[in-house]
N, C-alpha and C positions, 0 to 999 in steps of 0.2 A: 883614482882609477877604481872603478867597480867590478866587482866579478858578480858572472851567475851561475844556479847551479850547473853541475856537470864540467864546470872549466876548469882546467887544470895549472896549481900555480905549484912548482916543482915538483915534489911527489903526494902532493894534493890536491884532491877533487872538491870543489865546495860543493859543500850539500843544501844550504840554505842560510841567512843574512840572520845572525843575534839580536844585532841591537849597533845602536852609534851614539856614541859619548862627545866629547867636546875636542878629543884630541885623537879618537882613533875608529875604525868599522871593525865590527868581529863578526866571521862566519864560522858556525859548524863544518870541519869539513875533514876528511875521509881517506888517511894515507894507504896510499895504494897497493903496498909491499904489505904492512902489517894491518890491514882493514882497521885500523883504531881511527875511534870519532874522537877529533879533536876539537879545539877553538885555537882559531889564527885569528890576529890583531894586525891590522894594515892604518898605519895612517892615513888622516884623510886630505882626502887632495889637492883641500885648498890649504890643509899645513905643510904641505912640501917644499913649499918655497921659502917658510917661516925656519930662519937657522934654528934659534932657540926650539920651536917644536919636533924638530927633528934632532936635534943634539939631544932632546927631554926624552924621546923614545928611543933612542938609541940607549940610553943612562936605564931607563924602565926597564930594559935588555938584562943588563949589566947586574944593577942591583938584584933583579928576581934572579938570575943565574949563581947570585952567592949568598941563596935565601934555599934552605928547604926543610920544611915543617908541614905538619898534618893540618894548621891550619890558614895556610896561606895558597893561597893559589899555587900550583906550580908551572916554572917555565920549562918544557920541551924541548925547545931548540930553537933556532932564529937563520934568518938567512934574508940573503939580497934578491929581490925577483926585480928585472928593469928598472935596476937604481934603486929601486923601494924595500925600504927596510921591510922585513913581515919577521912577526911573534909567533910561534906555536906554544900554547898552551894544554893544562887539563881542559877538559870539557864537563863542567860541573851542570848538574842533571839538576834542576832545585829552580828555587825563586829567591830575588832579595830580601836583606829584609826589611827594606821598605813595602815588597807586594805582603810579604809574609803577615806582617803588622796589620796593613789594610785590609784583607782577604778576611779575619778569623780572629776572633777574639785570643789573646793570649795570657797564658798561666805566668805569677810570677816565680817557678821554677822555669818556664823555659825562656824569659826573660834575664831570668841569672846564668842559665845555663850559657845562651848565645854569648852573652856577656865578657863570662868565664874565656871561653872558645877567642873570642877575639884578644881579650889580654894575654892569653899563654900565648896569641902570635905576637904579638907588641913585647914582652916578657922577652924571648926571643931574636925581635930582631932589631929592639932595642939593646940590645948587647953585642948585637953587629957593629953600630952608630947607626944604624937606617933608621930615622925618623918617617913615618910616612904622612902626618900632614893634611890628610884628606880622608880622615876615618867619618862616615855617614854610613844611616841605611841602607843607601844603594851601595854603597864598595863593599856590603858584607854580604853572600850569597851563601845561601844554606840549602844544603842540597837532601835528597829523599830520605837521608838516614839522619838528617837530623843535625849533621855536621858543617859547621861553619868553615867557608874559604875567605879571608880577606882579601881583599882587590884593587887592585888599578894604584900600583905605586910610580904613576907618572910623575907625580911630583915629591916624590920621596928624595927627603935629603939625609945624604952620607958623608961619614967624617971624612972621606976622600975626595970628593966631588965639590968644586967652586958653587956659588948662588946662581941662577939663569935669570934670576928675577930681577927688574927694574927696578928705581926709585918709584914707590906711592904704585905699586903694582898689586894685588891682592892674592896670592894663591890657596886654594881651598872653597870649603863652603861655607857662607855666610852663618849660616844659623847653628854649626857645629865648630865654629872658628875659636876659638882661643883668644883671648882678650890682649896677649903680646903680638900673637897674628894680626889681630886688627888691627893694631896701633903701628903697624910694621915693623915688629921687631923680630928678632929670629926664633923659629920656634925648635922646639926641644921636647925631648920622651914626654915631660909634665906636660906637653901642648897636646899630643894624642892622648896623653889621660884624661885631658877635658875633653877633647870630642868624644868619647868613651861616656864620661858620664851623662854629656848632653845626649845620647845617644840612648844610655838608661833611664835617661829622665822620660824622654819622648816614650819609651815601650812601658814606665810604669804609669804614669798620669794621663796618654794620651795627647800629650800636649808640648809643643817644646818650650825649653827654660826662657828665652827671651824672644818676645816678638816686637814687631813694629810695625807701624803704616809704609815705611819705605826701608831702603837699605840702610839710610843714615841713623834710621831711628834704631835699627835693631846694632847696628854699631855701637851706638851711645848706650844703648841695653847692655850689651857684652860686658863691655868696661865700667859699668856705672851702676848698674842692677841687679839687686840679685832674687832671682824666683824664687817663687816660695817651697817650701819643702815638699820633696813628694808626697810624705805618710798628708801630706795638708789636704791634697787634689787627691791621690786615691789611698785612704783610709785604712785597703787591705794590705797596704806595703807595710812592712815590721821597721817602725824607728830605725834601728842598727841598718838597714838599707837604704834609707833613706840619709843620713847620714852619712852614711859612706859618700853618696853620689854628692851632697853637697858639699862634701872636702874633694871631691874630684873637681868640682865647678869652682873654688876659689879664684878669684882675681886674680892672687898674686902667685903666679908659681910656685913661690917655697914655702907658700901655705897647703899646696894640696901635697898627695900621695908622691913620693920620692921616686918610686918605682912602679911599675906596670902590678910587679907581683905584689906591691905593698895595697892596690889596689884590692886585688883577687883577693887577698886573705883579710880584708876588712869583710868583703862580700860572702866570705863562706861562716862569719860567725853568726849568720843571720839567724833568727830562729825558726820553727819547722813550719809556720802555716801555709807556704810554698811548696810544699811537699803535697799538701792533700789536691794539688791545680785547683785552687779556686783562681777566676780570671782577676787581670787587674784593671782589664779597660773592658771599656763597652763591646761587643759584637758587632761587627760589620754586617751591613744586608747579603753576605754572598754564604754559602754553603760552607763548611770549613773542612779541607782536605783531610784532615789528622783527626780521628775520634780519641776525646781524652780518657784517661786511662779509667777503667771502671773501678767497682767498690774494693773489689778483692786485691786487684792489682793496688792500688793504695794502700791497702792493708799490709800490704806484703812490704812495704817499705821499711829495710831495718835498721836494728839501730844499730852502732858502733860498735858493737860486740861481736858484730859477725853472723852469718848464716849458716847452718849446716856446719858449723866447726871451724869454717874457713873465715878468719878474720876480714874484712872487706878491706882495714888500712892494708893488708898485707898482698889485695889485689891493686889497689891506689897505688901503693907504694913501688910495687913491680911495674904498673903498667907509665909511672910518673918518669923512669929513668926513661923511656920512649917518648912520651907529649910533654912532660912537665905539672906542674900543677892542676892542671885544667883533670888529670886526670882523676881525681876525688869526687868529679860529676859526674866525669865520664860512668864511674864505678855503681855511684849512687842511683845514677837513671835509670841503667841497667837489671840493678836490684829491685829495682821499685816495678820491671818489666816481668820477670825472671827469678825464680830461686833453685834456678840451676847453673851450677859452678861453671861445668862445660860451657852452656849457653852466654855465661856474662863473661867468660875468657874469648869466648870464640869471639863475638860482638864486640869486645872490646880490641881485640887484634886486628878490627876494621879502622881503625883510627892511627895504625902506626902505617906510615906510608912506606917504609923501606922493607923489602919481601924477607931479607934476612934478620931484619930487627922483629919483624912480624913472628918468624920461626922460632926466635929466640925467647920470644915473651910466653909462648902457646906449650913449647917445653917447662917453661916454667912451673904450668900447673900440675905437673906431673912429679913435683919435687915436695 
């Protein structure tokens, strides 16, 4: 079923059509009561009949309703319109980061940064049992500030929740898959850590780790080859990051990172030449949204001792009991914007999603 603008699907007006993925349509649209623009998620209507795809969205329901974190998408509410399941979600203002990549040459700080952002949500809800299975550039959306939403846990598997999948069925993206995915076996936290580094691979080299002429070949890639090092393809990546991502990319599971966070903290011992934005990939032909930080602002990036008296671990560390780890970037980015306290507290109280966790961290600085 399609909608267009102006039609009303309970106490929503659609405003205009997002986008359509393989299992669902999402339109901006416009609750009536509280004017908030949202995004609603409607299956699409030649999966209605498909049980499996409808029992998959229904589950996508479920799992995001017992998920919520500053970088995950959030669900809003859900409801039945004429037998049809519909999604209400945020409505995140941004681009993926697959346009994001393409669009504008990128710093290897804000490739670790995204990075970062996506593991504190895996960190998280890999401690739920949500495996989500289908981490790519396009499920990760980054919006004006700069913050990363992960996306679309259609095919997210939970310790609670049976398999929907067939015998010799594939779920996922081929060139972000997991070498047990391939093989059809079951995947696990360590299987999004490898999409995670294939994912880092692709934003520091410009390239991803395994190609092929067909889907077979990059199959037999997955399982059987391993690309070459990033510091090999671009130069300006620091060893120690490079490294990290190729124990992320290990064959065997219980050779790469044990946990999301054992990732994250391989990535923050990186050293500083990421700090000054030098790019790590080529520029694309189009204009780049985001002017990189100039001399001064660079300048002003501190070190661990603190600015102005106020230790920064001791803003990380406050602002960590809200995000998690991820917030050590958070802090860091900010500082390298900013050497004003107010300014990097206020800025940084945008990233905790709940109003009273938000009020709680902002008293903080006053202590």
């Amino acid at each position: 079923m399609a909608f267009e603008p102006g039609q009303r699907i309970g106490d929503y007006e659609i405003v205009k059509k997002l986008g359509a993925g393989g299992l669902g349509v999402v339109y901006e649209v416009q609750h009536t009561i509280s004017r908030r623009h949202e995004a609603m998620k409607i299956l699409l209507p030649d999966q209605l009949e498909t049980p499996n795809m409808a029992e998959r969205f229904r589950r996508e329901v479920q799992t995001l309703a017992a998920l919520n974190h500053a970088h995950i998408a959030q669900l809003h509410t859900a409801f039945y319109h004429q037998n049809q399941l519909v999604m209400v979600m945020e409505l995140i203002s941004g681009e993926t980061l697959r346009e994001y990549r393409t669009s504008r040459a990128i710093t290897l700080r804000q490739a670790l940064d995204f990075t970062a952002q996506v593991l504190s949500a895996l960190i998280y809800a890999h401690r739920l049992g949500v495996v989500h299975r289908d981490i790519k550039p396009s499920n990760v959306m980054i919006d004006q500030n700069g913050v990363v939403k992960l996306l679309d846990f259609g095919i997210a598997l939970t310790a609670h929740a049976s398999e929907l999948t067939g015998a010799g069925y594939l779920l996922g993206s081929l060139n972000y898959m997991s070498p047990e995915q391939v093989s059809g076996g079951k995947a696990t936290a360590r299987s999004d850590i490898y999409s995670v580094g294939a994912t880092l691979y692709e934003l520091l080299t410009g390239k991803l780790p395994i190609v092929g002429s067909t889907n077979f070949d990059i199959m037999m890639g997955i399982m059987n080859r391993d690309p070459a090092p990033p510091h090999e393809i671009a130069p300006r990546v620091p060893v120690a990051v490079s490294d990290a991502v190729m124990c992320a990319l290990k064959k065997n599971p219980d050779e790469r990172f044990a946990t999301a966070e054992e990732f994250l903290h391989a990535l923050e011992l990186l050293p500083t030449p990421g700090e000054k934005g030098e790019t790590i990939t080529a520029p694309q032909p189009v204009q780049p949204a985001h002017r990189p930080l100039n001399a001064s602002a660079q300048q002003r990036v501190p070190s661990s001792s603190g600015i102005q008296g106020l230790p920064l671990e001791e803003v990380s560390r406050r602002l960590a009991v809200y995000i998690g780890p991820v917030a050590k970037f958070v802090v860091k980015k900010l500082a390298a914007q900013s050497d004003d306290v107010d300014t990097i507290y206020r800025e940084a109280a945008k990233h905790i999603t709940s109003d009273a966790d938000r009020a709680a961290f902002l008293r903080l600085k006053r202590q």
